[in-house]
N, C-alpha and C positions, 0 to 999 in steps of 0.2 A: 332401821334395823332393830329386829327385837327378840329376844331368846323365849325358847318354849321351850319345854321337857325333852330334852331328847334331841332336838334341834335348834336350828337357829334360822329365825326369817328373814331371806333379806329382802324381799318380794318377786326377785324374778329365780331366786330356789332358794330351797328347805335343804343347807348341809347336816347330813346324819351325822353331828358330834359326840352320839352316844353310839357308833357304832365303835371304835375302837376298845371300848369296854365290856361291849358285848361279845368280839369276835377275835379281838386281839391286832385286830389291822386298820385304821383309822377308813373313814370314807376315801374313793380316789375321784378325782374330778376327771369328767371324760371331756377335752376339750372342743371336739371338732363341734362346731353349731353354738358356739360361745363367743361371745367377743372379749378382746383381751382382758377388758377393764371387769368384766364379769367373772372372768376367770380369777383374779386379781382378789377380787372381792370374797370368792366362794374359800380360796386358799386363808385370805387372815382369818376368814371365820374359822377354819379346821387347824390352823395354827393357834387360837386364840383357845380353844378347847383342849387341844394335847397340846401344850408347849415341847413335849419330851419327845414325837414322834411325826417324822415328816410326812407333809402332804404332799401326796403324787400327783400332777399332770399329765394326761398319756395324749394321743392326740392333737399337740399341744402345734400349730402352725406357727411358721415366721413370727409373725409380729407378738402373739401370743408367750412362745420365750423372752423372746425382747422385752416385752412389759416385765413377765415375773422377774428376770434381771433388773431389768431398771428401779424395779421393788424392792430389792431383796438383796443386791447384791450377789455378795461372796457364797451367801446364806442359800443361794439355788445354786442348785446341778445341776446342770442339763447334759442331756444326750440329743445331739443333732440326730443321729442314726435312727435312732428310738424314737424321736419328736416325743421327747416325755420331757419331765421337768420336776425336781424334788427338791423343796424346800422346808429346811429344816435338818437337824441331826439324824444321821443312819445310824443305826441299832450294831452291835457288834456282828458280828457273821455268825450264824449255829448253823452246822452242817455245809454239807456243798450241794448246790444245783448247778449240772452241766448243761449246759445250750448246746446243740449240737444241728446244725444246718446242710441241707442237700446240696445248696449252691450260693453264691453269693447274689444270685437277686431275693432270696431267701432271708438275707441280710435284716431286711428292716423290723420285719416280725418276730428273725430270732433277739436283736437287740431291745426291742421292746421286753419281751420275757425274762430278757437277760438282767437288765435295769429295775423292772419289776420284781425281781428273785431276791436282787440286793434291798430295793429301797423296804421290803416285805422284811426280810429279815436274814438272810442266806449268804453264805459266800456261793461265789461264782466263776465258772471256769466257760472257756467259747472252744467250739470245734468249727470249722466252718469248712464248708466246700468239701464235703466226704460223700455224695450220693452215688448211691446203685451202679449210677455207668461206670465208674472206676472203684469197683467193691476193695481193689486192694489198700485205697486211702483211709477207707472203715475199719479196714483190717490193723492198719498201722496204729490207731489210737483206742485199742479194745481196752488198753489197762487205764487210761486216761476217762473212759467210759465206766468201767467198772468201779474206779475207785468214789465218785459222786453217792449221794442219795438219792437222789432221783436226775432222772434225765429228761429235757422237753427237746421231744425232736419235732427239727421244723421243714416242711419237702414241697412243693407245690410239683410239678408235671405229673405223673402217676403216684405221687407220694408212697412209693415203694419205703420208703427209706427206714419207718419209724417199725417197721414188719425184720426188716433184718437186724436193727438194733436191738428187739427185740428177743432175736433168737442167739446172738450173743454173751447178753450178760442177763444177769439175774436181777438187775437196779430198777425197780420200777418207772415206764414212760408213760412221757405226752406226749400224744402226737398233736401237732399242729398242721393242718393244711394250708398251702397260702395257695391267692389267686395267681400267681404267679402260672404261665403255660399258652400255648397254643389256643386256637378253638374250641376243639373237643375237650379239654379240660374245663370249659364251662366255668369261668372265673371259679375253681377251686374244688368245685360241685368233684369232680373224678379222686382230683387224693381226699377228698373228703368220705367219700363212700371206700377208696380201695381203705384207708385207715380203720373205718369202722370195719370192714370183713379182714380185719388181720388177723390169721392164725398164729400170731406169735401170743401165748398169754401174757399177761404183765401190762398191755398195752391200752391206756384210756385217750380218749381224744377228745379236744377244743373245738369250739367254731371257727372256721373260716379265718384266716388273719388274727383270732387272738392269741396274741403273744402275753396281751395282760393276763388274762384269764390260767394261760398257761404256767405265770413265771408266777401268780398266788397260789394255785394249787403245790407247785412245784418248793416252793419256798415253805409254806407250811409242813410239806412232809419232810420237809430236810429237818429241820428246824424239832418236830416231834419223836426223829428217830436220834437227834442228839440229844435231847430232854431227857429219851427213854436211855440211852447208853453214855455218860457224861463222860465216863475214863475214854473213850474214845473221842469224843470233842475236847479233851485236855491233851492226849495225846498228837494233835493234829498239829 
């Protein structure tokens, strides 16, 4: 192994340890297509580079956790639900990002975002199993929706879901599609497109299954509307 500007070689990858200086959020290692002991490797490097701020694992299968615990101990996190893994100290929480999921098969991708929001920088609150078919369970938690910075809403079957949150509150979303659905859902392809022609404004959207994607986006804007408003992050 040997350090270069900017990165560090270990020959089978180049971790970005100058991204958290650049962007504010250290690199994340994507695990699927990794074997443990590589995963293993890529984390001390981005641990050795920011000792102050944790490296994430998203993707991270069975034996893949396994390893980073037997590594690291106490010092990793993991979320089974998320198959994520963060090792290292979490940052205090700025702002809130709420998860907010259509159904419980919905589950893994809003946990991934959810996990992501905190290890990024965010406090985090879950809503789970409110979708369209029973609009009055959406209706029950409107203040619990409002009161967040932003919201990642997560829906696979028609992904209706992130279109009525939308016309709700005034919180900025994300929509996440998962593949979750029938045939004609087209592993994710239909809430994908019904998300993108949402006439609710307010509404941006993720690929397919990223919950990561959705819980950085989501975590940074919480994070800069409490930067920008502080008596309201001390009031919380």
């Amino acid at each position: 192994m040997h350090g270069n500007e900017g990165y560090t070689d270990l020959g089978y990858a180049r971790p970005d340890t100058d991204r958290a200086a650049r962007t504010g959020n250290p690199e994340v290692v994507y695990g699927a297509g990794k074997t443990p002991m590589q995963v293993v490797g890529i984390v001390a490097a981005l641990r050795a580079a920011h000792p102050a701020q944790a490296a994430l694992v998203t993707r991270a299968d069975d034996p893949t956790r396994g390893a980073l615990v037997a590594e690291y101990g106490a010092a990793a996190l993991v979320d089974d639900g998320a198959r994520a893994v963060a090792v290292g100290p979490l940052p205090d929480p700025a702002g809130t990002v709420c998860v907010v999921c259509a159904g419980t098969s919905d589950v893994p991708v809003a946990a991934e975002a959810a996990f992501t929001a905190r290890v990024v920088g965010a406090g985090v609150t879950r809503v789970t199993d409110v979708g369209v078919a029973g609009i009055h369970r959406l209706l029950s938690v409107r203040d619990q929706l409002d009161a967040a910075d932003c919201l990642v809403v997560v829906a696979g079957m028609d992904g209706a879901l992130p279109s009525a949150v939308g016309g709700l509150v005034g919180v900025p979303v994300v929509a996440v599609p998962t593949s979750v659905g029938y045939g004609a859902s087209l592993g994710g392809l239909a809430a994908l497109l019904t998300m993108l022609n949402s006439c609710a404004p307010g509404v941006v959207v993720c690929n397919i299954d990223n919950g990561f994607g959705a819980g950085v986006f989501a975590a940074r804007v919480a994070r800069r509307v409490r930067r920008a408003d502080p008596a309201a992050e001390a009031g919380r």
